[in-house]
Every structure is written in C-alpha cells, then in structure tokens.
C-alpha positions as CSV (number, residue, x, y, z in Angstrom):
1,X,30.3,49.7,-19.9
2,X,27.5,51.7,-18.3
3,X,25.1,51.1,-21.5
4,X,25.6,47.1,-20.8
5,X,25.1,47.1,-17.1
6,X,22.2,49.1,-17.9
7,X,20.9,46.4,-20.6
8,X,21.6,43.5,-17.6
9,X,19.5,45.3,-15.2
10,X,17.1,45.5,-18.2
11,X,17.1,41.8,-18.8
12,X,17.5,40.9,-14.9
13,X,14.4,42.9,-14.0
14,X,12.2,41.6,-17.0
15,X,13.5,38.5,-16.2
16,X,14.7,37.4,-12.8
17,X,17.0,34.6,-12.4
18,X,16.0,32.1,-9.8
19,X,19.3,30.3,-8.2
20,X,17.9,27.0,-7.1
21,X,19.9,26.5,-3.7
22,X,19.5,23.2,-1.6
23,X,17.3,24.2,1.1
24,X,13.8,23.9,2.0
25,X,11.7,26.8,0.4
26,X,8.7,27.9,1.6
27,X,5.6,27.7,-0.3
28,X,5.3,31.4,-1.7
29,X,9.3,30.2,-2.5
30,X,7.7,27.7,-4.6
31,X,5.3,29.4,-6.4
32,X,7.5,32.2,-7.5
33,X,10.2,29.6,-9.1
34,X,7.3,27.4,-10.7
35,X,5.8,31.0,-12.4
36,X,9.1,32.7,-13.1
37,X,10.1,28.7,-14.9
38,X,7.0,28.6,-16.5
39,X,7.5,32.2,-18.5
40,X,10.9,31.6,-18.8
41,X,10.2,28.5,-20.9
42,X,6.6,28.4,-22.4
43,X,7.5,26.5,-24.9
44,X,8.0,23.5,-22.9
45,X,6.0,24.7,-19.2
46,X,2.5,25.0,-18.3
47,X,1.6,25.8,-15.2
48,X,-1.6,25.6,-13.8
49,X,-3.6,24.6,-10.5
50,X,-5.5,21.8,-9.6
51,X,-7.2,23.5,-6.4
52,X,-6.8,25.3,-3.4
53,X,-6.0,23.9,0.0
54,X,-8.6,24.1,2.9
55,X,-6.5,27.9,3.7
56,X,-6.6,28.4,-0.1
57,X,-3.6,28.1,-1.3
58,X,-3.2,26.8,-4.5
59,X,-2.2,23.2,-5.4
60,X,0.4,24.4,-8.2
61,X,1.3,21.7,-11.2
62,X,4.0,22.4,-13.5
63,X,3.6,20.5,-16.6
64,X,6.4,20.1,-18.7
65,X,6.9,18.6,-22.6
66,X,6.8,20.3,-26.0
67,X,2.9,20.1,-26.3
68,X,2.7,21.3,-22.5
69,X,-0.5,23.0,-22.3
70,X,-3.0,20.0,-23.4
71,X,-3.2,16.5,-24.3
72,X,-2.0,15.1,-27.9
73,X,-3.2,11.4,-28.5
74,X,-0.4,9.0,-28.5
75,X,2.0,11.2,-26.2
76,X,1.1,9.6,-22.8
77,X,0.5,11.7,-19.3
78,X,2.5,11.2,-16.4
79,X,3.0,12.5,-12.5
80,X,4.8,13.2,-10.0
81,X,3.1,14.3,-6.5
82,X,5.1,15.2,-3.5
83,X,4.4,16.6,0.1
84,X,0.8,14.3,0.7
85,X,2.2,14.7,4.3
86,X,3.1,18.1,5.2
87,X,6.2,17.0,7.2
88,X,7.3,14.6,4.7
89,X,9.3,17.2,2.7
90,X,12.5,15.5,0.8
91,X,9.7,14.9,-2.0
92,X,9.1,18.7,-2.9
93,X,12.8,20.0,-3.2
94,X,13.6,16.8,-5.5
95,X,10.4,18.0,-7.8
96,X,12.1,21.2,-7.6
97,X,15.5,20.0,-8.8
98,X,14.0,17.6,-11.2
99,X,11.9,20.2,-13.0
100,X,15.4,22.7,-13.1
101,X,17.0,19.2,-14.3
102,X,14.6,19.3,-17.3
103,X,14.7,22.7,-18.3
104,X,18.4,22.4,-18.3
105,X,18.6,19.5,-20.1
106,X,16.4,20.6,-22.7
107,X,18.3,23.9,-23.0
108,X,21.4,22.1,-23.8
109,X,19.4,19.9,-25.9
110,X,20.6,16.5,-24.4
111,X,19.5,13.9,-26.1
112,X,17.9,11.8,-23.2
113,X,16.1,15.0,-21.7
114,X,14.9,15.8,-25.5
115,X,13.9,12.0,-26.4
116,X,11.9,12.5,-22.6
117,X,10.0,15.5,-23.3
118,X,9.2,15.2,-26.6
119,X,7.7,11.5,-26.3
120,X,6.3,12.5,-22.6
121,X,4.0,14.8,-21.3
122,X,4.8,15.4,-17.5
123,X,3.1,17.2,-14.3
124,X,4.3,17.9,-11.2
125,X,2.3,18.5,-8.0
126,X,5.6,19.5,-5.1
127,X,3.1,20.3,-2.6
128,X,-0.7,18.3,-2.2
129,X,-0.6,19.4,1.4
130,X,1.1,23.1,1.5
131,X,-0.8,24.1,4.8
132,X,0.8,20.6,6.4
133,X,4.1,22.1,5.1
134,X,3.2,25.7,7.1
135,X,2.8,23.6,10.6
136,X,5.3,20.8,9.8
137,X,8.0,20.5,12.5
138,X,11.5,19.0,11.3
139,X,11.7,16.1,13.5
140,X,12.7,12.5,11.4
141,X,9.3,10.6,13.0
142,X,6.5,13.0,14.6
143,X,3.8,13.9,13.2
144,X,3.1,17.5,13.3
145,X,2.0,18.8,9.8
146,X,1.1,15.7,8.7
147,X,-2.5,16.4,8.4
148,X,-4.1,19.2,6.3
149,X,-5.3,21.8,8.1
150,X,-8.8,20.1,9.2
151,X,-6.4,17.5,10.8
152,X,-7.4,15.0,8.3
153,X,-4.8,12.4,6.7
154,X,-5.1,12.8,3.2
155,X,-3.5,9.8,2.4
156,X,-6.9,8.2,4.0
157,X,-9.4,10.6,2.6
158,X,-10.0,8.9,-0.8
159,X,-12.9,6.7,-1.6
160,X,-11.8,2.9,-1.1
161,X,-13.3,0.0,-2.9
162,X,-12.5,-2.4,-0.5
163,X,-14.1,-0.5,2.6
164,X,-17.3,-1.7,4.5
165,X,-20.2,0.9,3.2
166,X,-19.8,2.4,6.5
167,X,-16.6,4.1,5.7
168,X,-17.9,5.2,2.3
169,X,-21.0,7.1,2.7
170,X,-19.0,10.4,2.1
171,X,-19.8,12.2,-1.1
172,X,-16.9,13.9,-3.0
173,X,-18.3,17.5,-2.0
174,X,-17.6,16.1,1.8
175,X,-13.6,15.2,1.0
176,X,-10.7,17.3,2.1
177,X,-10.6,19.7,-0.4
178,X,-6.9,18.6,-1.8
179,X,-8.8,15.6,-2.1
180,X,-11.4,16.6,-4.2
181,X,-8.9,18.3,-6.6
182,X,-6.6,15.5,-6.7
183,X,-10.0,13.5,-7.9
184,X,-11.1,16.3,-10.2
185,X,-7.6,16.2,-11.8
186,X,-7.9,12.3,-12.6
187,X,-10.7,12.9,-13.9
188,X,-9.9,15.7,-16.4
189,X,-6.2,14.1,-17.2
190,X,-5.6,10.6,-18.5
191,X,-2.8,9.8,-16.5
192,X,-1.0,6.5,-17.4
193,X,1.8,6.2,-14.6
194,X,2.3,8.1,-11.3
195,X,4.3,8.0,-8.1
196,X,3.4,9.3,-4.7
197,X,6.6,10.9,-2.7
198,X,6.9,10.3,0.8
199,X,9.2,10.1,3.7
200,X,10.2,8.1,6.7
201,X,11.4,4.8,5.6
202,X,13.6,3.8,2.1
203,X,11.0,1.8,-0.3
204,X,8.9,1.5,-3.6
205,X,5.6,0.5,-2.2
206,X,2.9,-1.0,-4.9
207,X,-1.1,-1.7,-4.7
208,X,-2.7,-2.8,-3.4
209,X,-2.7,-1.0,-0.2
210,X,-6.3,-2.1,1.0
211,X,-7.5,-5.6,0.5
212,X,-10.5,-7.9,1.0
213,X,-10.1,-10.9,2.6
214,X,-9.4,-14.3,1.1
215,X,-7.2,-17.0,0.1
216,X,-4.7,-17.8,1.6
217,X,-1.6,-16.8,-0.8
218,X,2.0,-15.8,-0.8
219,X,1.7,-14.3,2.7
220,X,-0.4,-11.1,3.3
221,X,0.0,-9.3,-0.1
222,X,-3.1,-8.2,-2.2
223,X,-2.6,-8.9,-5.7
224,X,-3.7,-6.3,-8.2
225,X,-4.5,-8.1,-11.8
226,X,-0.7,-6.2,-13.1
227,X,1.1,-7.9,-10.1
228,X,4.3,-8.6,-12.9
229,X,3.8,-4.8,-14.1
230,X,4.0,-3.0,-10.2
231,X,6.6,-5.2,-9.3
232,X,8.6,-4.2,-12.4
233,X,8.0,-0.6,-11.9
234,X,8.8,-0.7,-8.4
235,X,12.3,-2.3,-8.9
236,X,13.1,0.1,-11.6
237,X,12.8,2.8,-9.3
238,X,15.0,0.8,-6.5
239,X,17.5,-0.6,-8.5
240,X,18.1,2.9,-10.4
241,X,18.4,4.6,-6.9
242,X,21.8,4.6,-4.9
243,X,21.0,2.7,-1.9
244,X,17.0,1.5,-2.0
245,X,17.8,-1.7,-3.8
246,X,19.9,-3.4,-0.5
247,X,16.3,-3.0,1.3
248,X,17.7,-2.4,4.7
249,X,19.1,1.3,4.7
250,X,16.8,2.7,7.5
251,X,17.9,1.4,10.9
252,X,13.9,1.1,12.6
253,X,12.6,-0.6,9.8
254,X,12.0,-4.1,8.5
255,X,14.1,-5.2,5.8
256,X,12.3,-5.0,2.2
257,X,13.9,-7.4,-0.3
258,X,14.7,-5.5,-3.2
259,X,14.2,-2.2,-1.4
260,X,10.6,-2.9,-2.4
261,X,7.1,-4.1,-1.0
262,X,3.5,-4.7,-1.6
263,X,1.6,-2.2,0.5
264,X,-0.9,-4.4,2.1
265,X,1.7,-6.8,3.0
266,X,3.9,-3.7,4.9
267,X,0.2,-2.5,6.2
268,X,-3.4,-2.6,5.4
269,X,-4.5,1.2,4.7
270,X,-8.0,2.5,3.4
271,X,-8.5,5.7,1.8
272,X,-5.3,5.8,-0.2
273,X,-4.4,7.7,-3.1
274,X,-2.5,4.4,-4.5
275,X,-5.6,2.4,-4.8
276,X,-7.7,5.0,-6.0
277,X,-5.1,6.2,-9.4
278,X,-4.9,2.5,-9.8
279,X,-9.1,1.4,-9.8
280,X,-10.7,4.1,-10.6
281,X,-8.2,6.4,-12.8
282,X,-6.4,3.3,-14.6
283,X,-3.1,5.3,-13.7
284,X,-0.7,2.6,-12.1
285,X,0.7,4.2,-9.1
286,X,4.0,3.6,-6.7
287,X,4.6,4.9,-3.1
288,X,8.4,6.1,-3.1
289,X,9.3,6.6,0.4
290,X,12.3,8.3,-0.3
291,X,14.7,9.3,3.2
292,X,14.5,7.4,6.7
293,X,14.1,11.0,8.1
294,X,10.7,12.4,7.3
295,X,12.7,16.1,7.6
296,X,16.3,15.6,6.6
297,X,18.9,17.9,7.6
298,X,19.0,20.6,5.1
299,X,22.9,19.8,4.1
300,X,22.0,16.3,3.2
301,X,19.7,17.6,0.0
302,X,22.1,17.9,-2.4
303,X,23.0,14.0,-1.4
304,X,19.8,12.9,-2.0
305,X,18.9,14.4,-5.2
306,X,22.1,12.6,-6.2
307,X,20.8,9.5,-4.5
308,X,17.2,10.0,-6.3
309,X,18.2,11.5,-9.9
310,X,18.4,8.6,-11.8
311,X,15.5,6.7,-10.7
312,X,13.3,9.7,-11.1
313,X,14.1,10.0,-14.4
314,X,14.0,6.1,-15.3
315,X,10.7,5.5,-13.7
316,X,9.0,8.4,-16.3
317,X,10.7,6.5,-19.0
318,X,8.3,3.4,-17.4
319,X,5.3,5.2,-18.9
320,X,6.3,3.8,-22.4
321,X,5.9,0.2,-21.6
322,X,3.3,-1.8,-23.3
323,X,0.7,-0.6,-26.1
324,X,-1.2,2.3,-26.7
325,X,-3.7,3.2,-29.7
326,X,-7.1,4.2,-30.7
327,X,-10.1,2.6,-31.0
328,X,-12.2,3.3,-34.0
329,X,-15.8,2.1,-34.7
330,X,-17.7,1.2,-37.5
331,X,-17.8,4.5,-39.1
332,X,-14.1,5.2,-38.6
333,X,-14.9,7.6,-35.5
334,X,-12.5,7.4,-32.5
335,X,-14.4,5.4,-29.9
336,X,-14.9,7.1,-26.7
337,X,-15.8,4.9,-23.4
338,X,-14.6,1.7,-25.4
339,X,-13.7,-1.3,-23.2
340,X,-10.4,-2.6,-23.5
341,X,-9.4,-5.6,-21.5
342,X,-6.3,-7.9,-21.2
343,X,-6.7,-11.7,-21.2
344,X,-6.1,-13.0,-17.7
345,X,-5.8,-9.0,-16.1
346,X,-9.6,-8.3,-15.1
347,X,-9.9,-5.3,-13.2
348,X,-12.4,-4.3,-10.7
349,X,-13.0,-0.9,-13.1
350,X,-12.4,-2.5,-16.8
351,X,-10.1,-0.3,-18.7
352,X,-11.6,1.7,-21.0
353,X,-10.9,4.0,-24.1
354,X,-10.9,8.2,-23.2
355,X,-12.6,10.9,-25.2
356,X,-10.1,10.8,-27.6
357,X,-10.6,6.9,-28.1
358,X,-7.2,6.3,-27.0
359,X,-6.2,3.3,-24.5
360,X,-2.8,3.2,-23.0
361,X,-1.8,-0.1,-21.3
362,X,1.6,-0.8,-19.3
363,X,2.4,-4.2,-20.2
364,X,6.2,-6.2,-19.5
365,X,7.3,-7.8,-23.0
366,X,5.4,-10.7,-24.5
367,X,2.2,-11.8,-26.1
368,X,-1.3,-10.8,-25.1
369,X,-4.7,-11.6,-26.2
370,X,-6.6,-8.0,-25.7
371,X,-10.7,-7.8,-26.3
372,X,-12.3,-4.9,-27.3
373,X,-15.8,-4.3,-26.4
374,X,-18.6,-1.2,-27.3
375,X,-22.1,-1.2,-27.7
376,X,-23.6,-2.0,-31.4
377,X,-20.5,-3.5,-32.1
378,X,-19.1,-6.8,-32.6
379,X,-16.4,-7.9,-30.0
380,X,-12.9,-7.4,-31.5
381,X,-10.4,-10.1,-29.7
382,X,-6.7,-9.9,-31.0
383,X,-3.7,-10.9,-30.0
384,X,-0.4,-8.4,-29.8
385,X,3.3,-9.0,-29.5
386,X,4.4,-6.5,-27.4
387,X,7.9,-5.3,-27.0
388,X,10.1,-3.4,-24.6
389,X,9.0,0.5,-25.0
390,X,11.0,2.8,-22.8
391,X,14.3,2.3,-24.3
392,X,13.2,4.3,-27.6
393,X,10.5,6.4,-25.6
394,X,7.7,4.7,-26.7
395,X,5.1,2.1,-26.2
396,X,4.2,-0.2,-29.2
397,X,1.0,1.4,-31.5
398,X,-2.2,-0.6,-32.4
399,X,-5.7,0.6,-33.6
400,X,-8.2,-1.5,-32.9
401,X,-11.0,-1.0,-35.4
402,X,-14.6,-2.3,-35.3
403,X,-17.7,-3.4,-37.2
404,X,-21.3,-2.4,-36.5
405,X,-22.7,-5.8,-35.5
406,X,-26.5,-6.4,-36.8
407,X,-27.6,-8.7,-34.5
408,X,-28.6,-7.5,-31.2
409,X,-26.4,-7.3,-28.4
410,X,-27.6,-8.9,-25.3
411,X,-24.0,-9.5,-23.5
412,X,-23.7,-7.1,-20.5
413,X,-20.5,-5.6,-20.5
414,X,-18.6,-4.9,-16.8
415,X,-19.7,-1.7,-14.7
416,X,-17.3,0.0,-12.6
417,X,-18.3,0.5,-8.5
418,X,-19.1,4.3,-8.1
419,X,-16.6,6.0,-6.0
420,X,-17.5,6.3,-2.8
421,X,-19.6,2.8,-2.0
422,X,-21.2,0.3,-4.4
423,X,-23.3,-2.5,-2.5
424,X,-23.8,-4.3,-5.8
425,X,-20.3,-4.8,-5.9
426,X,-19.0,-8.3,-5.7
427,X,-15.2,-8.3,-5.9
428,X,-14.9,-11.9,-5.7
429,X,-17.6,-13.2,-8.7
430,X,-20.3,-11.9,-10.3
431,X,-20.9,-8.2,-11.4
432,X,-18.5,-5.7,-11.7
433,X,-16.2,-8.7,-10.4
434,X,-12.2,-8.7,-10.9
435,X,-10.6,-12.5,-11.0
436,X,-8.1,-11.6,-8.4
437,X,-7.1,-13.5,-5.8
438,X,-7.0,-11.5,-2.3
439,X,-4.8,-12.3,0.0
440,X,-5.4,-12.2,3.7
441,X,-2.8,-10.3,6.3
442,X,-0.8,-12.1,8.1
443,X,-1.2,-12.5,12.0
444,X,1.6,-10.4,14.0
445,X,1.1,-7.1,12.0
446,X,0.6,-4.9,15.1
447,X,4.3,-3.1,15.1
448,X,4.7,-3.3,11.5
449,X,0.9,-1.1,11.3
450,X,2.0,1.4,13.8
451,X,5.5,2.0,12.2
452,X,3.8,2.0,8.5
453,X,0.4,4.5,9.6
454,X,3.1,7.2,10.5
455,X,5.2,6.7,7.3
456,X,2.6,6.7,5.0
C-alpha cells in the first residue's frame, strides 16, 4: 500500500493535477493551468505568447489541434480572445473551461471534439489586457480596469480605415503594446474566423464598427461586402446560446432582434479590433458580449458556461464555411500574394493568397463567380458551387491554377490602404476602392453611444 502511495506522489509531483473550479483566477492562476495543460497534452497544445503587456506580463495563447504547433495548408486557423477590457472577465474563465472542454473531449475521443480538432486549428488569447484584470473592480458597469495600464482603451487603439488622417498618424511602434502584439500575431497567423469576448450587455455584434458617411440605407448600419456571411455567423452564435437569441435579456439595454446587431448601427467606434481582423487581416470577426454584468457573481459561472458551451463550440465549426485552396501559377508553384476576389464582395483590402498560396473564403451556400489575379499571369475567372461546410468539418476544396500570360500586363490590380492612414484612399470609387455602400448613423444616437463606449 505504501509502495503505491509512493508511486501517486511520484506521478502527482511530476505531474500536478489542476482542478478547474468556477471562480475567477488570477493571472499567474492562468498561466500555471495553460503550461501544466500544455505538457500534459503536447500532442494536441501549444502554448506560446504573442507579447507582453505594458507591466510585462505575457499575453499567453494556447493553441489547440493535432498539428498544434504550426500551420498545415488546408487546416484553417481560428481564435478566440477574451479580457480586451480588464473588468470585462466572464470571457477568460469560459476560455478556461472551453480549452478543459477540449482536452476532455479529446481524451474520451468524442467524435464531435475529434472531427473539431482534427479539421481545426485553434488559439486562445483569455487575457489581451491582464494588467486591466490586476486593477479591475467587480462592479456590473464601472469602468475601473478597463484600460491597460497606460489608461488607454485597447479596443480604440488599432489603426482605422475609416478615420480622418488626424487620428492615424500613429505608427505601430507608438500603439499600446497589446496592441502591437495583437497586430504582429495577425500578421504571422492566417486567421480565417475570430470572436472578441466582452461583457456588459447580451449580443453578437458584426462590422463594421466604424463607417464613412453615405447613403442613406437600412437605417445607420455599415455594410461590409460579407453582410449575408456576419449576419449568419452572428446568429449562429445567438441562436446556439441559451438566452441571446430573445434579444432583450439585459434589463438597461435596447432590444436587439435576434440577440444580434451591426456595430455601427448600436455605436460608431474607431480603433476597433473588429474592423481591423476584418480589412486588414481578412479574418471575419464577431463581438460577443456575453453577461449584462461586466463582473458576474462568482456562483453564476458555472451557469454561464452552460449558457455559452454550445455556441462556443458551434461558432468554431463556422470556420468551415465556404472554399478554401491553393493557388498555383504557371510553373505549378504555390502562389504567394495572389489576388482572390468574389464577384459582387470587393473589399477595401482584396483578399489575397498567403505564403503558402492558400486562400480561405467564408461563404453561405450557393454559386460564386471568383477571379484570380497575379502578375505575368492571365486572369483566371471561375465560377464554384459552394456547399454547406461545417456540418462535416470542412470547407469545399478548389485550386485555382494559372498560365504565364505573354502579352504584357498593363491592368493595375487593387492596393490595400497601409495601416495607419492612406490619403490616396478613396473608399467610395477609384483606387483601392470597395463597392460598398455606407450607411450613415441615425440622428438620436446620444444614449445608445454612451451605454455602448462603456460596453465595448
């Protein structure tokens, strides 16, 4: 009996168990259950930091699938980031519980989890703002910790392509430093789908958040050019969660049909995250505002990662809709920096192929007419029947492949406005001009913008 105590210890000490409880854990908490999951399971973790905060501490990601330490072409990338906000803290406990749910799942090889992290390669960020967490006070609606430790709002900090050139004169070195890694991670992953976690109201919240004035449309929303594809994703997240659907579950906020809303319509906002995954990173990217309390009462945890679990899990899913491939050129070489564009969906930043020559596109069911575009090449136009993806864990495949073209090409294919501030710019015609429409705010917005600017 002795001799197998003994061999527990052994085992215990090697290998500490960590008893995920349904509390709020500080951030050193974190970090020691994101290393001890990640050598626990290396087969399926990676974990690995995108930064440090402005007190240096490090911005922790867990990624989790059965190729989780770098890319493999056709399996897509997709994210999860909590705690923007330091006092908006639901978000990092259900990251916690969600990556437990995964490791479980896989464990007990159930089929769903399996199907997920085999077809899937996913990251999670619990804390972007872990010094707004260290000041945070628990009250549902103040603000205390919601800024990073410079007192600067993250969630306002990014480069906006909508702003007056005023407003974007910053370089990236002069960004909050959780800014800049968040940037520097976009630009070294390619993310397909994401979703920002925050607190404070009940609601899937879709680009664009920022707009330019202009026509007259539909009320105050700004349209991005995959209008159809946000609103999809946003209702899959609402419809799979317990109570966001009915749209009216937070007593000192506006209704939101379908537990859902475009984010310029709730409240214009420059400098979001949102905007920037969606034109400059070509990762589509939702809001969740997940509890009405920005700091719920610790024994209401376990409820809400009940109230949460399914849609968490069906919105990764999401990351399988439309088509995804390689493009090849002439010499049967995958075509890095390609363009890829979807008849009728011109964006501001034209999607474009990554150094693998992959392109990932989240499309609804249908028919599409795509063209394919890169330099000394002829221009590929095809068009694709695409069906419904997430159901067997996978977008539909095509390769596009090219011919050398002999004649000289003179066409001028569409440049993407710098981060930061691009005067040359025209979002409206012209240039590296999207066909959107953009809809101008409605008058009357003045308690709807100061409910929202302490939400988001």
């Amino acid at each position: 009996m002795s001799s197998l105590l003994l061999f527990l210890t052994s085992v215990l000490l090697l290998h500490p168990v960590w008893t995920l409880d349904f509390r709020y854990h500080l951030n050193s908490e974190i970090e020691q259950y994101l290393i001890q999951t990640s050598k626990s399971n290396p087969n399926i973790t990676h974990l690995y930091s995108i930064g440090k905060s402005v007190r240096g501490q490090e911005l922790w990601v867990l990624a989790l699938g059965v190729n989780p330490q770098r890319h493999v072409v056709g399996i897509p990338e997709f994210k999860y980031v909590a705690n923007m906000h330091g006092n908006e803290v639901l978000g990092r406990e259900l990251m916690l519980h969600l990556i437990e749910h995964l490791v479980q799942g896989y464990q007990n090889q159930e089929a769903s989890i399996l199907q997920l992290l085999r077809s899937t390669r996913i990251h999670i960020l619990p804390s972007m703002n872990p010094d707004g967490f260290d000041e945070a006070d628990t009250n549902c609606q103040y603000v205390q910790g919601r800024y990073n430790h410079n007192n600067v709002d993250l969630n306002r900090n990014f480069p906006d392509v909508f702003t007056d050139p005023q407003r974007q004169q910053l370089s990236e070195d002069q960004r909050e430093a959780e800014v800049r890694a968040v940037m520097r991670w976009l630009r070294n992953e390619t993310f397909v789908l994401s979703a920002n976690l925050h607190g404070g109201a009940l609601v899937a919240s879709y680009a664009y958040d920022n707009g330019k004035g202009g026509s007259l449309q539909m009320g105050g929303a700004s349209l991005t050019p995959d209008h159809d594809v946000f609103i999809h994703l946003s209702k899959e997240y609402s419809y799979n969660h317990a109570s966001m659907h009915l749209g009216n579950s937070c007593q000192d906020s506006r209704p939101f049909r379908d537990g859902i809303t475009n984010g310029y319509e709730w409240y214009p906002l420059a400098g979001g995250m949102q905007d920037y995954n969606y034109v400059w990173a070509q990762c589509l990217e939702v809001t969740l505002e997940l509890s009405c309390c920005k700091f719920p009462p610790p024994d209401q945890l376990a409820d809400l990662w009940n109230d949460n679990r399914k849609a968490l899990l069906a919105y990764i899913r999401q990351v399988h809709l439309g088509v995804k491939g390689v493009v090849y050129d002439g010499s049967g070489v995958a075509a890095q920096d390609a363009l890829v564009e979807v008849e009728g969906r011109k964006n501001i930043c034209p999607f474009r192929t990554n150094s693998h020559g992959e392109y990932y596109r989240l499309l609804l069911p249908g028919n599409y007419t795509f063209t394919v575009m890169y330099p000394d090449h002829e221009v590929l136009t095809e068009t694709l029947s695409i069906p419904y993806g997430p159901d067997s864990y996978s977008a539909a495949t095509h390769n596009f492949r090219l011919r050398r073209s002999s004649a000289v090409t003179t066409g001028r294919i569409q440049t993407c406005p710098t981060p930061g501030y691009n005067p040359a710019v025209n979002l409206e015609g012209g240039g590296a001009s999207s066909s959107l429409t953009w809809i101008r705010h409605a008058a009357g917005l003045s308690l709807a913008v100061l409910v929202r600017w302490v939400i988001e």
